[in-house]
Each structure stands twice: as structure tokens, then as C-alpha cells.
C-alpha positions as CSV (number, residue, x, y, z in Angstrom):
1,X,-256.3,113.6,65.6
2,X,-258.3,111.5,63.0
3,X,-256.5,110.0,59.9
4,X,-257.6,110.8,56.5
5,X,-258.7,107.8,54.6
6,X,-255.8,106.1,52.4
7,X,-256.8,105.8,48.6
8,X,-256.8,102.2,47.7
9,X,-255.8,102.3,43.8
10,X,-255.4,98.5,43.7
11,X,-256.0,95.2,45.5
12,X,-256.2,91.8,46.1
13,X,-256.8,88.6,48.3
14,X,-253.6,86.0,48.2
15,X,-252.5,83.3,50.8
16,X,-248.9,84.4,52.5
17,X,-247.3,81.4,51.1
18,X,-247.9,78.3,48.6
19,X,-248.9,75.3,50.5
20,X,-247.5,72.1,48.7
21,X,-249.6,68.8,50.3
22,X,-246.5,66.9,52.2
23,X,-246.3,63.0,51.5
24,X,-244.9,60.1,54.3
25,X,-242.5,60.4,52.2
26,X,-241.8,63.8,52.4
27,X,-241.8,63.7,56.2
28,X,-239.4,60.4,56.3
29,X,-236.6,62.0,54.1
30,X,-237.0,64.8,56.7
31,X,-236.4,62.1,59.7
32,X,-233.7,60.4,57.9
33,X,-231.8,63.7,57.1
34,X,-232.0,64.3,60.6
35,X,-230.6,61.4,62.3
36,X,-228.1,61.5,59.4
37,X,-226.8,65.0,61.2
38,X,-227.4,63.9,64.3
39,X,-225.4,61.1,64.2
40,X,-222.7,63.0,62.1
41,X,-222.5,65.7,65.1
42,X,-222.9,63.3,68.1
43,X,-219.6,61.5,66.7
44,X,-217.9,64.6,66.2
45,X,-219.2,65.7,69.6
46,X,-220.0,68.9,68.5
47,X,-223.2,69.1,71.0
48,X,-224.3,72.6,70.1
49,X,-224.6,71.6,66.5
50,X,-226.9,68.5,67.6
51,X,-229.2,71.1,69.2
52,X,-229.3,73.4,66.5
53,X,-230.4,70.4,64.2
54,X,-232.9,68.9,67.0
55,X,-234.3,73.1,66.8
56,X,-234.4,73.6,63.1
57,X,-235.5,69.9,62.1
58,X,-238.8,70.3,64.5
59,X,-239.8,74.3,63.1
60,X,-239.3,72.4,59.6
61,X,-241.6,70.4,60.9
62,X,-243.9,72.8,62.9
63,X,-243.9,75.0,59.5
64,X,-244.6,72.0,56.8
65,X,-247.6,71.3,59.2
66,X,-248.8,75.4,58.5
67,X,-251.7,76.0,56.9
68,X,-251.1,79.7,55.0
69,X,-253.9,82.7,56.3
70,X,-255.3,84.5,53.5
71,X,-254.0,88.4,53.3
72,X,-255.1,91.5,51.5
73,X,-252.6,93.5,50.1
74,X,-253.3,97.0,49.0
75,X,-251.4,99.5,46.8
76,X,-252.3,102.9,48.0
77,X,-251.4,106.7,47.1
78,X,-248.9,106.5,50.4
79,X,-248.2,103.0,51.0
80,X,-248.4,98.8,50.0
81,X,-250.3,97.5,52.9
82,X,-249.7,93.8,53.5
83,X,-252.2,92.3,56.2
84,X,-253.5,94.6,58.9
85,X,-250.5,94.7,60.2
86,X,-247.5,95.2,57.8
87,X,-247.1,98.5,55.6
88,X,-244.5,100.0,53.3
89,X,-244.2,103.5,52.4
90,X,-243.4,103.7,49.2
91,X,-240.4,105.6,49.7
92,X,-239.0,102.5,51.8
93,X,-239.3,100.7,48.4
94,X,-236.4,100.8,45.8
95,X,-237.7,98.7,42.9
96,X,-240.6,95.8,41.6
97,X,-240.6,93.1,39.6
98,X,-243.4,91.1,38.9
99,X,-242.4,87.4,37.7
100,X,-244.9,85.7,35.7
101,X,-242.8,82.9,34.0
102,X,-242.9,80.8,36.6
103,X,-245.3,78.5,37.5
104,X,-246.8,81.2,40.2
105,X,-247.4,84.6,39.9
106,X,-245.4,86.7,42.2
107,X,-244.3,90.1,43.1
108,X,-241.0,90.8,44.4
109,X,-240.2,94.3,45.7
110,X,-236.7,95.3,46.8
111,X,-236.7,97.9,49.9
112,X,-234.8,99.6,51.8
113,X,-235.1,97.6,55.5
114,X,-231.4,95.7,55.9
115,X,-233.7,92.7,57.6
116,X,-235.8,92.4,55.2
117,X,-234.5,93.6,52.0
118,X,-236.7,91.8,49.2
119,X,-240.6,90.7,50.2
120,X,-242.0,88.6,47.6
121,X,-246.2,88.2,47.6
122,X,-248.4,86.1,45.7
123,X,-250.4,87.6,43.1
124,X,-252.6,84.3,42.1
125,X,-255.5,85.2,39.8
126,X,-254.8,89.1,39.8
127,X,-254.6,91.1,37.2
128,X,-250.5,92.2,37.0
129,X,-251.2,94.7,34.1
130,X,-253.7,96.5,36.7
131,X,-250.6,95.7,39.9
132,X,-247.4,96.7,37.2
133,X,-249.8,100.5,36.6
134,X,-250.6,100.9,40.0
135,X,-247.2,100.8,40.9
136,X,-245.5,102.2,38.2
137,X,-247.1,105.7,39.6
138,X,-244.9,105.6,42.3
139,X,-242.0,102.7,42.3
140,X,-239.4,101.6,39.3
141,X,-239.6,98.7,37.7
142,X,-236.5,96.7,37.7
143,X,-235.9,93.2,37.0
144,X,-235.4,90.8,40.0
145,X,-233.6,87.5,40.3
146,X,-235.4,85.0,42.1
147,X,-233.4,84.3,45.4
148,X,-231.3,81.0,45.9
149,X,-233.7,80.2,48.9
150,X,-237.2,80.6,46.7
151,X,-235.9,78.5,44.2
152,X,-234.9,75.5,46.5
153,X,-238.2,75.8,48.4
154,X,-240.3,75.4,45.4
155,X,-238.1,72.8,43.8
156,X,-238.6,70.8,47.4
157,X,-242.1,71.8,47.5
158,X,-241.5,73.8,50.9
């Protein structure tokens, strides 16, 4: 059975996160924090906590090290596409935001998945009065708070 072609009504080109440019620095607060709870859980003896810290501490690492692909995301009459290999119907998709105060451009939108119930992408140089209409056709607009997580991750330059 052969699909019938989607109608793209908007998109655009954007990395899938903001790379901030780690210093030594950045990379020996990292090590020291480390040890820190290292040393806090060895003397506690609380072993599986060491791990856990050894495991998170290196994919910190692994992930500061991650260069970010560039994605196309498209808004079409069914769906937002995101990559080749990520889509949501817009049904799945509760409410939009699109914050533009900030220092980047970004749009959140709040679904119904329980794993991954807000998805924020990167809007860069794109037009948001072309992304808002597209979407107003078939999402509401609702104002989003910009999760605890985002915030600390820009503020550390994650």
C-alpha cells in the first residue's frame, strides 16, 4: 500500500541541543565534585551510591564531549516530524509555547506520552510568527514554564 505524501506547511534546520564550548575548568569542577561524592559515599560505605556516581559522572562526561547533529523538523497537516525518525501526531500534542525571551529561541510542546511529556526544540534563526500560524491550525497555544532542569543546564552551560 503506498503512502500519500504528508503536506509540509512549515520547516526548519536546528541542532538537537545548544553546545556551550567546555573550559579545563569546567571539566575540573566536574572531577572535583566527583571525588567529593565519592569520598562522601566510600566513608558512608554506601557502595551502590559510589557506582551510581562513578556511572553518571563518566555519561556527564561522555555527553559534554557530544557534538549536537543537525535535525529537520517539520509541521505537517498530520504530524510534527522531528529527525527521520521521531514523529508526533498532533493529537498526541496537548499545548505549544514558543519562548522567545530567553537568550534562545525555543519551542516547548506538552504531549500526551507519560515518558516524555514536554519536548522542547530549538527554533534558532526561524521565523516563530510563520511556526506560532502553522501550529495554531491544529494545537493550542498555552503558556509553558521552562522546566527546573533547562534552566540549570543553561545556567551551567550543559
Amino acid at each position: 500500500m503506498e503512502e500519500k505524501p504528508k503536506n509540509i506547511i512549515s520547516s526548519w534546520t536546528a541542532p538537537e541541543f545548544i553546545r556551550y564550548e567546555k573550559t579545563r575548568t569546567w571539566f575540573i569542577v566536574l572531577g572535583a565534585i566527583t571525588v567529593g561524592l565519592l569520598v562522601t559515599a566510600i566513608l558512608t560505605k554506601n557502595y551502590f551510591f559510589a557506582l551510581l556516581i562513578l556511572i553518571s559522572s563518566f555519561l556527564v562526561y561522555i555527553h559534554a564531549q557530544k557534538h549536537p547533529r543537525k535535525i529537520t523538523i517539520k509541521i505537517t497537516d498530520e504530524e510534527i516530524e522531528i529527525g527521520n525518525n521521531f514523529s508526533l501526531s498532533h493529537k498526541e500534542i496537548l499545548s505549544f509555547w514558543i519562548f522567545e525571551d530567553s537568550e534562545i529561541k525555543t519551542l516547548s510542546l506538552e504531549t500526551k506520552k507519560i515518558l516524555r511529556p514536554k519536548i522542547t526544540l530549538l527554533l534558532e534563526n526561524t521565523k516563530t510568527n510563520e511556526i506560532k500560524e502553522s501550529l495554531l491550525r491544529f494545537i493550542k497555544e498555552k503558556k509553558h514554564e521552562e522546566s527546573i532542569p533547562d534552566i540549570i543546564a543553561r545556567k551551567l552551560k550543559f
